[in-house]
C-alpha positions in Angstrom: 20.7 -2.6 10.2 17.2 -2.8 9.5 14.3 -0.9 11.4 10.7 -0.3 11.2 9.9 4.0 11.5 6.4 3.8 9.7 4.8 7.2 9.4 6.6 9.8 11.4 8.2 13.2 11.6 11.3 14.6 14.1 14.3 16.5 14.4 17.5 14.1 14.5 19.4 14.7 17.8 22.6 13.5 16.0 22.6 14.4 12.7 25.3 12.3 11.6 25.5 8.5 11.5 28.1 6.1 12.3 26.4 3.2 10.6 24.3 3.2 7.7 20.6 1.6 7.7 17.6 0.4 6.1 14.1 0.7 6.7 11.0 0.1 4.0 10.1 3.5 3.9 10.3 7.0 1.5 12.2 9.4 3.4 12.6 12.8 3.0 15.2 14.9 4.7 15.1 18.6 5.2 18.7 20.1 6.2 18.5 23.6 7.9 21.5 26.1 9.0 23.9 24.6 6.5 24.4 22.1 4.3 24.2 18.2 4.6 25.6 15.2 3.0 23.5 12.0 2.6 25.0 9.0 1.8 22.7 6.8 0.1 24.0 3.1 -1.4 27.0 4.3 -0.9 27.1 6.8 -3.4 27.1 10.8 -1.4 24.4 13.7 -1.9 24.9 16.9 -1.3 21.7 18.6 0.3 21.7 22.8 0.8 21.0 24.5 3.3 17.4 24.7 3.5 17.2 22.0 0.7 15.3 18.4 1.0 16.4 15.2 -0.3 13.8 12.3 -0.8 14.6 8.8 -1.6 13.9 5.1 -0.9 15.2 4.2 2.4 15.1 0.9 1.8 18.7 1.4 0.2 21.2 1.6 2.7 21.9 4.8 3.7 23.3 7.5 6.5 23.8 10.9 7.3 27.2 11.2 6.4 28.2 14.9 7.5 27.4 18.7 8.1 28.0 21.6 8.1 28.7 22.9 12.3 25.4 23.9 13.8 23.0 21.8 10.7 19.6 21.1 12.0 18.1 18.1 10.3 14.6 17.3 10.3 12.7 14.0 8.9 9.9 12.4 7.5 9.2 8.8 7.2 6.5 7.3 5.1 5.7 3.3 4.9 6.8 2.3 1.4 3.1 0.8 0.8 1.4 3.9 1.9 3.5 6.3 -0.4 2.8 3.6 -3.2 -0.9 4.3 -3.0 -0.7 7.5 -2.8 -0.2 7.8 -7.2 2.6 9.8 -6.8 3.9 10.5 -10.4 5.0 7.6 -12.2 8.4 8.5 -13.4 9.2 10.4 -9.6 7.9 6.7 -8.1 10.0 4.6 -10.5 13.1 6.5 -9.5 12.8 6.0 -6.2 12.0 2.8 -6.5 15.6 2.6 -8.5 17.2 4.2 -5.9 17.4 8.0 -7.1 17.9 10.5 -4.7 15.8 13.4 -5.3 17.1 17.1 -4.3 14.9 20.2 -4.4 14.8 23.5 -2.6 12.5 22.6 0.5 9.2 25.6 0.2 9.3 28.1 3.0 6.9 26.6 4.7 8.5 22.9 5.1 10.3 24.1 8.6 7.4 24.9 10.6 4.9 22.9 9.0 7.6 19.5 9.6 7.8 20.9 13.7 3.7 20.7 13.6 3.8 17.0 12.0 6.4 16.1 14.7 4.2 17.1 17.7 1.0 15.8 16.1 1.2 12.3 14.6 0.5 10.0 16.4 -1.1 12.4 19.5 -4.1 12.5 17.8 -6.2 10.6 14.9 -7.6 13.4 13.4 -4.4 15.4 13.8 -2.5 12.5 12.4 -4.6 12.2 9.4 -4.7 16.0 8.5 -0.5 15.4 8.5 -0.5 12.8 6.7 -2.9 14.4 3.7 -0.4 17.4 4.1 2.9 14.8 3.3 0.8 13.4 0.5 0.5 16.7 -1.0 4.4 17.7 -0.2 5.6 14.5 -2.1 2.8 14.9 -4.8 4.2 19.0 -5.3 7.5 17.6 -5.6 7.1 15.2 -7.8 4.7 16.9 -10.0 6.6 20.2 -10.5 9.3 18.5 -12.0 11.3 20.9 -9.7 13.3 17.8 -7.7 16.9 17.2 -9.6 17.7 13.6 -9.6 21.1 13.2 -8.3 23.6 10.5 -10.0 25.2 11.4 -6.6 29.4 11.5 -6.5 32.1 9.5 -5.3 33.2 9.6 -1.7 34.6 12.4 -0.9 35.9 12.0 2.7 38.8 11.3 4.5 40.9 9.0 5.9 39.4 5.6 6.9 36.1 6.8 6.3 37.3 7.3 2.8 37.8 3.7 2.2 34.2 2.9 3.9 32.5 5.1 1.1 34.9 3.3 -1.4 33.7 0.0 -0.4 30.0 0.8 -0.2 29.8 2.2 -3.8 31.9 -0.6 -4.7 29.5 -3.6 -3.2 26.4 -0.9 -4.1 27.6 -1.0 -8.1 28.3 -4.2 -7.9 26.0 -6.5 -6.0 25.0 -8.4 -8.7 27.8 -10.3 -9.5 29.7 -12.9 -7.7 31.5 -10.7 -5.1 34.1 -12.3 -3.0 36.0 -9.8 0.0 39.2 -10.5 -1.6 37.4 -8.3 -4.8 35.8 -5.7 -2.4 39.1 -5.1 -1.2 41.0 -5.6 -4.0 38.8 -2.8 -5.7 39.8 -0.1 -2.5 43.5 -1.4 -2.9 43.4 -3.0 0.8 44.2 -6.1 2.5 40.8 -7.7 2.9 41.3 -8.1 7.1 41.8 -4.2 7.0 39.1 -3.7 4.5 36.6 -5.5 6.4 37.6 -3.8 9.7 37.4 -0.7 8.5 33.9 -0.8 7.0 32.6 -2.9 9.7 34.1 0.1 12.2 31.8 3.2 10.5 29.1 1.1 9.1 28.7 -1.4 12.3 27.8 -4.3 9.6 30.0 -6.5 7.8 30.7 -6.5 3.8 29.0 -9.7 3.4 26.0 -8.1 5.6 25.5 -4.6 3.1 25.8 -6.5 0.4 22.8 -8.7 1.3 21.1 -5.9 2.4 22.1 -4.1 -1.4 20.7 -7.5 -2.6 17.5 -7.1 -0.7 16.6 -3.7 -1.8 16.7 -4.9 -5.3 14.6 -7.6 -5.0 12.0 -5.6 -3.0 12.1 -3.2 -6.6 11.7 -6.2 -8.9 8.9 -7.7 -6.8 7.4 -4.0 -6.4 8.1 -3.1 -10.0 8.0 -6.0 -12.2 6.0 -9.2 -13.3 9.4 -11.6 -13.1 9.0 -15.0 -11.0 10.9 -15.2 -8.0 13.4 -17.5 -9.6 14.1 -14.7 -11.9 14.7 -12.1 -9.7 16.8 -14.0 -7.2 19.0 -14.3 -10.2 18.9 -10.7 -11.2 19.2 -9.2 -7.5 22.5 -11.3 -7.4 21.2 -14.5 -4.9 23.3 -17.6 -5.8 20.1 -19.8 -5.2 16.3 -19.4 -4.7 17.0 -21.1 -1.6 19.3 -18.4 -0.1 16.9 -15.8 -1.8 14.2 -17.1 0.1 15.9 -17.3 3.5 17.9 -14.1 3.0 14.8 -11.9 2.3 12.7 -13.6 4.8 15.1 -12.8 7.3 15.2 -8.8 6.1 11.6 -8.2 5.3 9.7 -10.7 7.9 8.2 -11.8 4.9 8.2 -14.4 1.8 9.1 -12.7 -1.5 5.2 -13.8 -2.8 4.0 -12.5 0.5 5.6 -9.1 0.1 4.7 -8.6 -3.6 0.9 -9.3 -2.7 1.0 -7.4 0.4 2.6 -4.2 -1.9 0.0 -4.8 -4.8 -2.9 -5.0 -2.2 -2.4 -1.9 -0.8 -1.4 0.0 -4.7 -3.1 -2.5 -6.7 -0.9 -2.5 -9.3 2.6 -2.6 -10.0 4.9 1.0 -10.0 6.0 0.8 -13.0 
């Protein structure tokens, strides 16, 4: 599922998530009263009590669990806004590949997240003082070197949810190649009629769906992150055919891949690298 947050700040009313999604944004999440875990590509994140992860939510990804009573609070920033806002380059690149970053979150994170969620977009003054604030929490964080880059683990989970994880960081490894649902659920040991009910049942997409989705997201880094023609990168993002590329991102992004990479490098003017 993809959606459109831009830049904004709140406290999740359900922390957990049935289905995972995507949106074109950095993220950050702050978990508080316990411990969180963030499932990101398909591969799961454990974020402390008190801790923050940031990432690329342009991955698919979902608030898998927590601990009873977790309060989760969020920030979204546009992904063309936080690439102009020269964050370090080695922080930016691993987003942009789709590492989750995991740090302590500073003692003031908590209240200063509540302001930022009853200001933006009240006021433009108030909204712009915010968003200077974010900028300086994601430059801190980057810049301290204090964030741990997290491989993340295998699912660990149970059950039928088990086998969802399975298949995510199984398509999430493996987009590139030629993946049929026979191999997905081959892979999980599973009939492919129950592997694609089960994954369809706690993601609310189909296989062939997060896999162009997984697809997508690696495009959108190439485009962002590189000088290779669109030919090259519908090859290397796993596309069968510039044609599908074409349609297939269109159809995700409401944009041509040209389009995108000129819209990106207009606002940064330059590629992250």
């Amino acid at each position: 599922m993809h959606e459109d947050f831009g830049f904004a700040c709140g406290l999740s009313a359900t922390p957990t998530m049935a289905r995972a999604h995507r949106h074109d944004d950095v993220e950050l999440v702050l978990s508080l009263g316990g411990a969180a875990t963030l499932e990101h590509g398909g591969r799961r994140h454990r974020v402390p009590d008190a801790g923050c992860a940031v990432f690329w939510a342009g991955i698919p990804h979902r608030l898998a669990d927590t601990d009873p009573g977790v309060a989760i609070r969020w920030l979204t920033v546009p992904l063309i806004e936080a690439l102009a806002w020269s964050l370090p380059e080695d922080f930016r690149a691993d987003l942009l590949r789709g590492t989750v970053s995991t740090c302590p979150g500073p003692a003031v994170l908590p209240e200063q997240m509540a302001t930022w969620a009853g200001e933006i977009g009240t006021d433009v003054i108030l909204t712009e003082a915010a968003r200077q604030e974010a900028r300086g929490l994601l430059l801190r964080i980057g810049a301290r070197g204090r964030s741990r880059r997290s491989p993340g683990s295998g699912p660990v989970a149970g059950g039928s949810d088990r086998h969802a994880a399975a298949i995510a960081a199984h398509i999430s490894t493996h987009f590139r190649e030629h993946l049929h649902t026979a191999d997905i659920a081959a892979a999980v040991h599973l009939h492919p009629s129950t592997a694609g009910a089960i994954f369809r049942k706690h993601t609310g997409v189909t296989t062939g769906q997060y896999l162009a989705q997984c697809r997508v997201a690696e495009a959108q880094r190439l485009l962002i992150s590189t000088e290779a023609t669109t030919t090259d990168i519908a090859h290397r993002a796993g596309f069968g055919s510039t044609s599908r590329f074409y349609a297939t991102f269109l159809e995700h992004c409401q944009l041509a891949p040209a389009a995108y990479r000129r819209v990106l490098r207009g606002r940064d003017g330059s590629a992250a690298r």
